[in-house]
C-alpha positions as CSV (number, residue, x, y, z in Angstrom):
1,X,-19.4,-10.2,1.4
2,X,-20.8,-6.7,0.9
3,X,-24.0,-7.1,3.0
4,X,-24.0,-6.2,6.5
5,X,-24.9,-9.2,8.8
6,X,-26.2,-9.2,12.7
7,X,-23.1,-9.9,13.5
8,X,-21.4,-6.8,12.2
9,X,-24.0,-4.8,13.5
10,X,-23.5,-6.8,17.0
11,X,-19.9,-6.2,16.9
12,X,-19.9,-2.2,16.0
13,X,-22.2,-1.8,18.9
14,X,-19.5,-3.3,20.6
15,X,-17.1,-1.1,19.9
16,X,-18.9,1.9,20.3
17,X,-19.9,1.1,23.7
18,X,-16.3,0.9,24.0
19,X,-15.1,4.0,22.8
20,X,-17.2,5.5,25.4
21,X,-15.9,4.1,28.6
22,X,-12.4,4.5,26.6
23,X,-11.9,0.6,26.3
24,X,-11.2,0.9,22.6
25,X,-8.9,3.5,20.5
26,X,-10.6,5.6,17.6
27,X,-9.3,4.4,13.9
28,X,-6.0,6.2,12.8
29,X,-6.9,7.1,9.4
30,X,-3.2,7.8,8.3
31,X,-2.5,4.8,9.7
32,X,-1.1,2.1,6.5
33,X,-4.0,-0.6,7.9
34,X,-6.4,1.6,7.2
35,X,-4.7,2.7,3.2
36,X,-4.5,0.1,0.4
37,X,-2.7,0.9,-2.8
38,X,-5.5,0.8,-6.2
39,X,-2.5,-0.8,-8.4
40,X,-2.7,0.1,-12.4
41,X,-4.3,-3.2,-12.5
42,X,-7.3,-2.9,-10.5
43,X,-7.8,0.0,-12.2
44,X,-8.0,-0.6,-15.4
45,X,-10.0,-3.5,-14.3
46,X,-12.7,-1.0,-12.9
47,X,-12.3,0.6,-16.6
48,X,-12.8,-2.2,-18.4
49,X,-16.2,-3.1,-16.5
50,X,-17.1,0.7,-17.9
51,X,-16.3,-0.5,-21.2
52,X,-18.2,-3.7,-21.5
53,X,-21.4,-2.0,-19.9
54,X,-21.3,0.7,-22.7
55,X,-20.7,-2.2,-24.9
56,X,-23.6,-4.5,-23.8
57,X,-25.9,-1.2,-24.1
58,X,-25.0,-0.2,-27.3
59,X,-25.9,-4.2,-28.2
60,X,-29.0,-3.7,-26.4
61,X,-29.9,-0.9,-28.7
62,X,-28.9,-2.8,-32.0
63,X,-31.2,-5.5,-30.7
64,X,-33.7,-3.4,-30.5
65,X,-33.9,-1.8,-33.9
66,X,-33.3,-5.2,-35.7
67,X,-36.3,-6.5,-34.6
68,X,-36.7,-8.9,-37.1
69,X,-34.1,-8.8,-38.9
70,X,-31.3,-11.8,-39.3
71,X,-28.0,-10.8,-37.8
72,X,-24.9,-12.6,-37.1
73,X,-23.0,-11.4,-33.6
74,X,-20.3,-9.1,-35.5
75,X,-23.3,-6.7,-37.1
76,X,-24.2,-6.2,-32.8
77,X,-20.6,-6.2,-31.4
78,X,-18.5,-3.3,-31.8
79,X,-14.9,-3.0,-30.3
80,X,-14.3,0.6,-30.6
81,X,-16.5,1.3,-27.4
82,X,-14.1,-0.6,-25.4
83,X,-10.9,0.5,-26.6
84,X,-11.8,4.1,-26.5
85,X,-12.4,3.6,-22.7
86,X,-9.0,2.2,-22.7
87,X,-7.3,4.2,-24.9
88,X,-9.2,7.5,-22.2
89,X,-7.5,5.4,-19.1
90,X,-4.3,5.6,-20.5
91,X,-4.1,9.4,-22.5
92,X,-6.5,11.3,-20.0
93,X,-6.1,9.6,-16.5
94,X,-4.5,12.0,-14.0
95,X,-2.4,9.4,-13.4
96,X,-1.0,8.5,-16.8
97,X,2.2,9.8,-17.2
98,X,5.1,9.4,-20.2
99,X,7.9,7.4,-18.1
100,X,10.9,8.8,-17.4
101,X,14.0,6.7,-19.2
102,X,16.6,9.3,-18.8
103,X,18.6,6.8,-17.1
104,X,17.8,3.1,-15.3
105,X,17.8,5.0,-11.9
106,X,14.8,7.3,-13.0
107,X,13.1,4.3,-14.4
108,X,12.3,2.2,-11.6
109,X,12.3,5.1,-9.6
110,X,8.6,6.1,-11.7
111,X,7.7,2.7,-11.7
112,X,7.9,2.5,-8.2
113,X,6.1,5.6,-7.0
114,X,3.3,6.0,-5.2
115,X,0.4,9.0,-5.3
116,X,-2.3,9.8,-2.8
117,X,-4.2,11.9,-5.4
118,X,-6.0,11.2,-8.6
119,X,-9.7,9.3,-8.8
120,X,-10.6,8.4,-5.2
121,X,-7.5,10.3,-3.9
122,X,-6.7,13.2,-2.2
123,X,-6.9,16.5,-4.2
124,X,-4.0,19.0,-3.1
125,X,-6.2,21.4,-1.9
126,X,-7.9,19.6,0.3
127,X,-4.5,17.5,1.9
128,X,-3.8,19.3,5.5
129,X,-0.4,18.8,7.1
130,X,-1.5,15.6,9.0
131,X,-1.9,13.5,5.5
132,X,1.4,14.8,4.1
133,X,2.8,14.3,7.8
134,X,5.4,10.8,8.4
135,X,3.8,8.5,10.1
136,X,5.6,5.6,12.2
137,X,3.8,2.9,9.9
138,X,5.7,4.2,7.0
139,X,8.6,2.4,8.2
140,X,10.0,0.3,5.4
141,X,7.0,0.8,3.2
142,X,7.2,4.3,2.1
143,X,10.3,6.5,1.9
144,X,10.5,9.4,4.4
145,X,12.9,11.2,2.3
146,X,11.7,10.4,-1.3
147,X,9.3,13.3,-2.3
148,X,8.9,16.4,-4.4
149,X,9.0,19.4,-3.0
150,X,6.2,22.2,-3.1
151,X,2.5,21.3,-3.1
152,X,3.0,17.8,-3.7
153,X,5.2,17.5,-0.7
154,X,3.9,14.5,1.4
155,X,1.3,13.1,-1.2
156,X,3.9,11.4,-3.8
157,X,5.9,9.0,-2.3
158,X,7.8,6.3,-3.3
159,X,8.3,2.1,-2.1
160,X,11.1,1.4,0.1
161,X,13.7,-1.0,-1.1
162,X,12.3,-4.7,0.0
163,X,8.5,-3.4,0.2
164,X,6.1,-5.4,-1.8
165,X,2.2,-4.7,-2.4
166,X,0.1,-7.8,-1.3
167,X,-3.0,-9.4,-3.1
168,X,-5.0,-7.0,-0.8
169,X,-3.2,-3.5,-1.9
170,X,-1.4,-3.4,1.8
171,X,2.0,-2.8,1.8
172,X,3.9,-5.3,3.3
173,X,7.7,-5.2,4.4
174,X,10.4,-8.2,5.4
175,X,11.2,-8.9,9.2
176,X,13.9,-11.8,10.7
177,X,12.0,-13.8,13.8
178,X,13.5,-13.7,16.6
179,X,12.6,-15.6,19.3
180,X,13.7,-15.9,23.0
181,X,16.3,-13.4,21.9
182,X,17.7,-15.2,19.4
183,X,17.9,-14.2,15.7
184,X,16.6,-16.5,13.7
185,X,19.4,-16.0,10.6
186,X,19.0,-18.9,8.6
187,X,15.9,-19.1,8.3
188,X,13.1,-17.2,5.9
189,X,12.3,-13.4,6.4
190,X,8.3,-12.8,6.8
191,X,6.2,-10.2,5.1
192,X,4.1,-8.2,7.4
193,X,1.6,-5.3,6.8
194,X,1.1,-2.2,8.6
195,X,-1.3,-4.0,11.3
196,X,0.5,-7.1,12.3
197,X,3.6,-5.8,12.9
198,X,1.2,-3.4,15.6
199,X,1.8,-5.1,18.7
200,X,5.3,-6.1,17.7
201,X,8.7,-5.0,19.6
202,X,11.3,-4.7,16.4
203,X,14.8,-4.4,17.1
204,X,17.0,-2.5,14.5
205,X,19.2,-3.9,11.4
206,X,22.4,-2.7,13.0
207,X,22.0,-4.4,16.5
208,X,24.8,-6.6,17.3
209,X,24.6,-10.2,16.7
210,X,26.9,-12.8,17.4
211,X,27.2,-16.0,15.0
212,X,24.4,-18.2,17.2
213,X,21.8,-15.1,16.9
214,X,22.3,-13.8,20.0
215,X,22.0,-10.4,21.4
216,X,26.2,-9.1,21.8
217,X,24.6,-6.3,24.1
218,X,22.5,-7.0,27.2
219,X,19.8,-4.3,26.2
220,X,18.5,-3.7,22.8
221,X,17.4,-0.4,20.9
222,X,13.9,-1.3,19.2
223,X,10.8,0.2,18.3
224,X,7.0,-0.5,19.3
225,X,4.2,1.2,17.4
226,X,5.5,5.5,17.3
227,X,8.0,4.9,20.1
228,X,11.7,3.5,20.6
229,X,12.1,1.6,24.2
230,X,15.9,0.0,25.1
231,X,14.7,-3.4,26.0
232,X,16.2,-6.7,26.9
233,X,16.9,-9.3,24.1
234,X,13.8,-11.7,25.0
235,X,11.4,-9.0,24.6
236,X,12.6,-8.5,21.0
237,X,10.0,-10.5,18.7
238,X,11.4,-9.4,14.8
239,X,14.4,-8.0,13.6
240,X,14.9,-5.3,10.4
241,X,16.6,-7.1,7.5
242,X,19.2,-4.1,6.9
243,X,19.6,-0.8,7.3
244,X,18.7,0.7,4.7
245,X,15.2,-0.5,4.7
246,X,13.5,2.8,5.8
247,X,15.0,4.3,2.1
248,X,13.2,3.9,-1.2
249,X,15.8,2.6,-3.9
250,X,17.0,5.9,-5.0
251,X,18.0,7.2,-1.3
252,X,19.6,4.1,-0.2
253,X,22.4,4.7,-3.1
254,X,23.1,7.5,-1.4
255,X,26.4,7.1,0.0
């Protein structure tokens, strides 16, 4: 729904009431809720739309002239205007880049990368320090150590190893339940964005685990939001699935 209802307007009057008597926190905007990935899909997508209004226009037009004449659809229809949109995305988008095949490494290291500029993006003129800056929700979603140096420092990044985009562009990474401080080991990891893993207390990959799922150590080393508490077992509520989760494919062969 793009229209904005009663209710939305109800509910930001809400929040601005408060944000005044400091009930409510202001938006992060680095924060990875409030960033969504435009995959090559969605944009070509937006390009296509481009082409098939140019098309339908030009149709228009046709129309127009043969008034009276009798034409079949083929004399109206023309494909070039929406392969030469295309064809643009693909040889003039600031994105569109010749992939690097040196060797398999540098392959799905370029199909894996991520970039905070071109249409809609950042410009690296404009990026200060705090967009370029780690933040704690990159964790598992974006390497920390995975980017060029120089002025693209920060803005061209790269998906950790078990990341995965979901069908909202939110990057998502995998988590073990654990509940009542057990380790749930046999069962199936769960996906969770940037926001729902918010409120969660995480332990780490390497925390020791006894065969059952339990906690070996009496207090736990975990992670809540930007800080790292030591906490006892039953406040844990997910576990990392390894290690080297933080890394993007390339870093974690590291040795």
């Amino acid at each position: 729904v793009r229209v904005l209802t009663k209710e939305d307007i109800i509910f930001i009057i809400k929040y601005l009431i408060e944000l005044v008597n400091s009930k409510a926190d202001v938006d992060d905007i680095d924060h990875l809720s409030n960033r969504r990935v435009r995959t090559v899909g969605e944009q070509l997508h937006s390009q296509f739309g481009v082409g098939l209004a140019r098309m339908a226009r030009t149709i228009r037009e046709r129309m127009n002239v043969r008034d009276n004449e009798v034409f079949t659809p083929t004399d109206l229809i023309n494909a070039k205007t929406l392969s030469s949109v295309i064809n643009s995305f693909f040889g003039t988008n600031q994105l569109s880049q010749f992939m690097d095949q040196t060797n398999p490494l540098a392959e799905i290291t370029h199909k894996r990368r991520m970039s905070a500029l071109g249409p809609g993006g950042l410009s690296r003129e404009r990026a200060g320090f705090e967009v370029r800056d780690v933040h704690y929700t990159h964790y598992g979603r974006l390497c920390t150590i995975e980017t060029p140096e120089g002025p693209n420092i920060g803005l061209i990044s790269s998906l950790c190893v078990y990341s995965k985009i979901n069908s909202l562009g939110f990057i998502e990474t995998p988590y073990r339940q654990v509940d009542s401080g057990k380790v749930d080991l046999k069962g199936q990891v769960i996906y969770l964005s940037a926001e729902e893993e918010d409120d969660k207390m995480i332990a780490q990959a390497n925390a020791r685990v006894n065969d059952e799922g339990g906690f070996d150590t009496k207090r736990v080393k975990a992670r809540l939001k930007g800080d790292f508490p030591v906490v006892p077992p039953k406040e844990i509520n997910l576990m990392d699935v390894a290690p080297n989760q933080i890394a993007s494919i390339a870093a974690s062969l590291i040795p």
